[in-house]
LUMRO-789625 format. One record per atom (N, C-alpha, C): x, y negated, z negated; atom name; residue number from 1. Coordinates in pm, 1 decimal. Layout:
<pts>
PT         px         py         pz   at     i
PT          X          Y          Z   CA   NUM
...
</pts>
This chain:
<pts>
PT         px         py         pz   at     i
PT     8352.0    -7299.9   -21263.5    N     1
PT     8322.6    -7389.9   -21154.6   CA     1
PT     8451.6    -7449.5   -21098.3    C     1
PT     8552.0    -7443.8   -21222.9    N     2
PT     8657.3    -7539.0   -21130.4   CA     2
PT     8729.1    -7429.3   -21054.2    C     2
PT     8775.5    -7290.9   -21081.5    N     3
PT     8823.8    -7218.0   -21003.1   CA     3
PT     8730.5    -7212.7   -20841.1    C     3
PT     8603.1    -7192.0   -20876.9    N     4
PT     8547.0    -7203.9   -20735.9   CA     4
PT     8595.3    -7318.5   -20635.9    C     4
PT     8577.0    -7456.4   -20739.5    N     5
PT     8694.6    -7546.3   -20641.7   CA     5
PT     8817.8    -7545.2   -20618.2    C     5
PT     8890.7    -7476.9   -20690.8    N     6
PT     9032.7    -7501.0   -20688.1   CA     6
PT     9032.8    -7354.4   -20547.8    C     6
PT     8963.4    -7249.9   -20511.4    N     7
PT     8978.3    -7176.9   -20397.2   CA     7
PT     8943.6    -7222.5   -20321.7    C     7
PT     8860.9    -7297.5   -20307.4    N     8
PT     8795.1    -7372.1   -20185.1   CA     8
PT     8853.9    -7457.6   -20104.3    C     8
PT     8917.5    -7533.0   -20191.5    N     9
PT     9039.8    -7614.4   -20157.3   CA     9
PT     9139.2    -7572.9   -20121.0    C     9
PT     9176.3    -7459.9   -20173.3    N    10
PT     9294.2    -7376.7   -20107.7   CA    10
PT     9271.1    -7298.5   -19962.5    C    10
PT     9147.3    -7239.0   -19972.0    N    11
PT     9120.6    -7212.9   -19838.6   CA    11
PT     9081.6    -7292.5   -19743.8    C    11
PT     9048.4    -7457.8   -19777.5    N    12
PT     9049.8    -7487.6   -19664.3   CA    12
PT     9202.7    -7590.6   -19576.0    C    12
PT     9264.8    -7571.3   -19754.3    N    13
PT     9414.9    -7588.1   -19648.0   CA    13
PT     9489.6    -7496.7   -19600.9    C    13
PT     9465.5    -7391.8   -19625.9    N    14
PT     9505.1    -7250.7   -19552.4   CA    14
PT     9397.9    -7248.6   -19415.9    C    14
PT     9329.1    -7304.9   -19376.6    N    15
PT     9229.0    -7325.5   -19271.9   CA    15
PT     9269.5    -7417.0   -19173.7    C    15
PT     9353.7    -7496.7   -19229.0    N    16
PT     9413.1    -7642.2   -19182.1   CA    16
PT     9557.6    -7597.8   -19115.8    C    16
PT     9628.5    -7509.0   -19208.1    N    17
PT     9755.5    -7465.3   -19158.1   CA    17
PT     9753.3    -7391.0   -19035.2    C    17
PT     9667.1    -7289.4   -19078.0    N    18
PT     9616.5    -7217.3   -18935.2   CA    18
PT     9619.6    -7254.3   -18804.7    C    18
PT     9524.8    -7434.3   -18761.1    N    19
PT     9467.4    -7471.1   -18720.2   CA    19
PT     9571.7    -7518.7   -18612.8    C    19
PT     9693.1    -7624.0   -18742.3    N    20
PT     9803.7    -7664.7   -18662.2   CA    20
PT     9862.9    -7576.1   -18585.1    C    20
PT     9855.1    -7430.1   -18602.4    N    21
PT    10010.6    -7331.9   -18548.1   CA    21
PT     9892.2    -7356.6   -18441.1    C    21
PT     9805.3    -7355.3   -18385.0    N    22
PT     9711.9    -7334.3   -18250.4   CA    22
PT     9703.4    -7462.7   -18146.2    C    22
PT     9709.7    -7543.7   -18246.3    N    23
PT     9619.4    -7692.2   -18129.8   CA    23
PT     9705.5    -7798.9   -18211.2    C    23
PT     9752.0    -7894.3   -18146.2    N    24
PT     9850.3    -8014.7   -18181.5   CA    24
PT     9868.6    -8032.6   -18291.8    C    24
PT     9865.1    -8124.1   -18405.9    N    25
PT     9887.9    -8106.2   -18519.2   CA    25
PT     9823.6    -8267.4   -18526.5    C    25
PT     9816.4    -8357.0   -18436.4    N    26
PT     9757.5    -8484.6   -18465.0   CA    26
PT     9593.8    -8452.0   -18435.6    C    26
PT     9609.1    -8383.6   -18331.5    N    27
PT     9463.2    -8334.6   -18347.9   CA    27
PT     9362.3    -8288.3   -18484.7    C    27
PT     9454.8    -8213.9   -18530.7    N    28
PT     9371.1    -8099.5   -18661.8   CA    28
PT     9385.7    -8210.3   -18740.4    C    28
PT     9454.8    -8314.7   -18783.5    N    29
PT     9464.9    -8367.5   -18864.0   CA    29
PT     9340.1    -8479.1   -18849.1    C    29
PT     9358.9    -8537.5   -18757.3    N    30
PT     9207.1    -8650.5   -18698.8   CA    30
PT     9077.9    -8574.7   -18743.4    C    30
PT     9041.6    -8432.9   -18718.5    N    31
PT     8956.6    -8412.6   -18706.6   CA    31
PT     8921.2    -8331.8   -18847.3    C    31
PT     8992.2    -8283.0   -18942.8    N    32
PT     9001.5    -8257.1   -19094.9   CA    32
PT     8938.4    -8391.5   -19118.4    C    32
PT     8928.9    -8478.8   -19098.7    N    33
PT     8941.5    -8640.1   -19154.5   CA    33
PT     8726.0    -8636.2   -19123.6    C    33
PT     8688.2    -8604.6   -19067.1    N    34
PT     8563.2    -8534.0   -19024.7   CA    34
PT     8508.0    -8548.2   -19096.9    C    34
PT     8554.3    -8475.8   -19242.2    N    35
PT     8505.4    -8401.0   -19321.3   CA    35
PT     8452.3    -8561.6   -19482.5    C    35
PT     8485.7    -8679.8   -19420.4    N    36
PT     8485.0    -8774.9   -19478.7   CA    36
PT     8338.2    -8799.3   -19435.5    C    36
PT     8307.9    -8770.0   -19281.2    N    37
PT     8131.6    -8811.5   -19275.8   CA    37
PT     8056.0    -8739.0   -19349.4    C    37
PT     8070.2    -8575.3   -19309.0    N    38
PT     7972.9    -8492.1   -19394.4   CA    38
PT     7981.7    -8567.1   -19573.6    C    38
PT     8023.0    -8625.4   -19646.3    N    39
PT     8059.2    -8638.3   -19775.0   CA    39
PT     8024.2    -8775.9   -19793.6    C    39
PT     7984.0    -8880.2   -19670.6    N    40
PT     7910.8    -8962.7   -19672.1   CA    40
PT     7746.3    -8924.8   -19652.9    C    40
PT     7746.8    -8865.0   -19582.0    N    41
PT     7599.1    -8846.7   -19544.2   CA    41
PT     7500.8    -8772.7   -19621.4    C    41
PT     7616.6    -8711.7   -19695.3    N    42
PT     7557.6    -8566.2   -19834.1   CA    42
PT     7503.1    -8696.4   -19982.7    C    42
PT     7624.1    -8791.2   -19976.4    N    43
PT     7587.6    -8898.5   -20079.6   CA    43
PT     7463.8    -8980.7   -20047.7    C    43
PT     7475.2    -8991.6   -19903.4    N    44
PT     7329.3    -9084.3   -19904.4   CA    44
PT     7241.4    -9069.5   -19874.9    C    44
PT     7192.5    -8883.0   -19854.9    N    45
PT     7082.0    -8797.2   -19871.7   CA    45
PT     7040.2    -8760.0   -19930.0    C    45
PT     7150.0    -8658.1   -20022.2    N    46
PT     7087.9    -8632.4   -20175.6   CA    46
PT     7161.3    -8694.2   -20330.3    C    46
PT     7240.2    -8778.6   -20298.8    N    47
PT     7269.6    -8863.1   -20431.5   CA    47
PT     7224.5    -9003.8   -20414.3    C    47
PT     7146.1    -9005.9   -20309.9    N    48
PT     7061.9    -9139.5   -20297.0   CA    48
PT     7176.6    -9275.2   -20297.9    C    48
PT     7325.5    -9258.3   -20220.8    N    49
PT     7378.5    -9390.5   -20253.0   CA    49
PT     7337.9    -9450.3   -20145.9    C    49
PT     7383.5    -9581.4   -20165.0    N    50
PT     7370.3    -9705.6   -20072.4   CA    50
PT     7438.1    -9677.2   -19944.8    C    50
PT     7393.2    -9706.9   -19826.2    N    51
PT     7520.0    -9681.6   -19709.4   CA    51
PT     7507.8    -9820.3   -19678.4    C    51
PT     7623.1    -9895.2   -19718.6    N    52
PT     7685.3   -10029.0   -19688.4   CA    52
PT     7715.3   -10049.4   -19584.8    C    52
PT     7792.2   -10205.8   -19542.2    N    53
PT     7839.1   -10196.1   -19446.8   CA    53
PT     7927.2   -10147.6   -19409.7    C    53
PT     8045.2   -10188.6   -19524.3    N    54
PT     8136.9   -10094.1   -19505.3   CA    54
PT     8183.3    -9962.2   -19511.2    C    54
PT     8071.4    -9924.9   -19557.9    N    55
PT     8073.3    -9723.5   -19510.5   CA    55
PT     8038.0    -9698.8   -19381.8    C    55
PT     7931.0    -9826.1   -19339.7    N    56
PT     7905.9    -9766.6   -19199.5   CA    56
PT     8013.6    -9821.8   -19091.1    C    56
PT     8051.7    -9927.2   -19138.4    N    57
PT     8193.4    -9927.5   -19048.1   CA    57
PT     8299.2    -9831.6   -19027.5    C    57
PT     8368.2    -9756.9   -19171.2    N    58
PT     8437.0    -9667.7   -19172.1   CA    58
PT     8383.4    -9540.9   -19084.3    C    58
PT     8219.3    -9511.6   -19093.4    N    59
PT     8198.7    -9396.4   -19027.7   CA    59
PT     8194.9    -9440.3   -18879.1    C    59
PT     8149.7    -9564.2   -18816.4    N    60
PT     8161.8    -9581.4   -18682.4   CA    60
PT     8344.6    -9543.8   -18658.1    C    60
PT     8423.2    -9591.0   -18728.6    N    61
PT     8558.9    -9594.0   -18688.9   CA    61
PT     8539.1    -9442.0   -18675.9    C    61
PT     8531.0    -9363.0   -18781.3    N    62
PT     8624.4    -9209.4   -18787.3   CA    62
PT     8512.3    -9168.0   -18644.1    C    62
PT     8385.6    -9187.1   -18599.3    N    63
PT     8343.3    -9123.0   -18457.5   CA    63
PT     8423.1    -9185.5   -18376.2    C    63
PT     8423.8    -9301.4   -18383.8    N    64
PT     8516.2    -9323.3   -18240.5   CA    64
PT     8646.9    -9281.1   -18213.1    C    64
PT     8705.8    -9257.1   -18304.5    N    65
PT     8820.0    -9164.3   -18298.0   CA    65
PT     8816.1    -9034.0   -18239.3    C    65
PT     8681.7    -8991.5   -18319.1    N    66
PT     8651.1    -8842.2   -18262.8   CA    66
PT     8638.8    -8818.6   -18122.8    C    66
PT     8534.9    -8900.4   -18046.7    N    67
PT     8515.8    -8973.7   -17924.3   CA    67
PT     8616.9    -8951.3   -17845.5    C    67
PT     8730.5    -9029.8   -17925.1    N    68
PT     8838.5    -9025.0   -17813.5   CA    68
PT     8953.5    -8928.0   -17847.5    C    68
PT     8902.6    -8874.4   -17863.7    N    69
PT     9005.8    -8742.9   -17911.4   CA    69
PT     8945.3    -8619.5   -17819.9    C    69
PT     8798.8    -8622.5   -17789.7    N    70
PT     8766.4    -8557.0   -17742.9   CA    70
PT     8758.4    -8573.2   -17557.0    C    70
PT     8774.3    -8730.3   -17545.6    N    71
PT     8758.1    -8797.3   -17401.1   CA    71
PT     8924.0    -8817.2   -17387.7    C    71
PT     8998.7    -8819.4   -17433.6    N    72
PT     9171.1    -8803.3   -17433.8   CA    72
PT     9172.3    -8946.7   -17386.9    C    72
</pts>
């Protein structure tokens, strides 16, 4: 199991490297950061946690970023 993570992880920073040689590099990086909602929303669907306030603050922040990353 841990090799399955330890590739996964590797491919998705080999996914990330990629990403930069194409499209800005503040960009790929904002939007890797993404990957913090899916891992909220997975916890408070099927590991039943609490979504606080302050998770839901953090996730309003990381959309509005997205938002404006996408509205320039």
């Amino acid at each position: 199991m841990a090799a399955i993570g330890a590739a996964a992880s590797m491919g998705s920073y080999g996914i990330a490297l990629w990403a930069m040689t194409r499209a800005p590099v503040a960009t790929v990086a904002a939007l890797r950061e993404t990957s913090v909602l899916f891992a909220a929303m997975l916890g408070v669907v099927f590991l039943k946690e609490a979504l606080t306030v302050r998770r839901a603050l953090g996730t309003a922040a990381i959309l509005c970023g997205v938002v404006a990353l996408r509205f320039g």
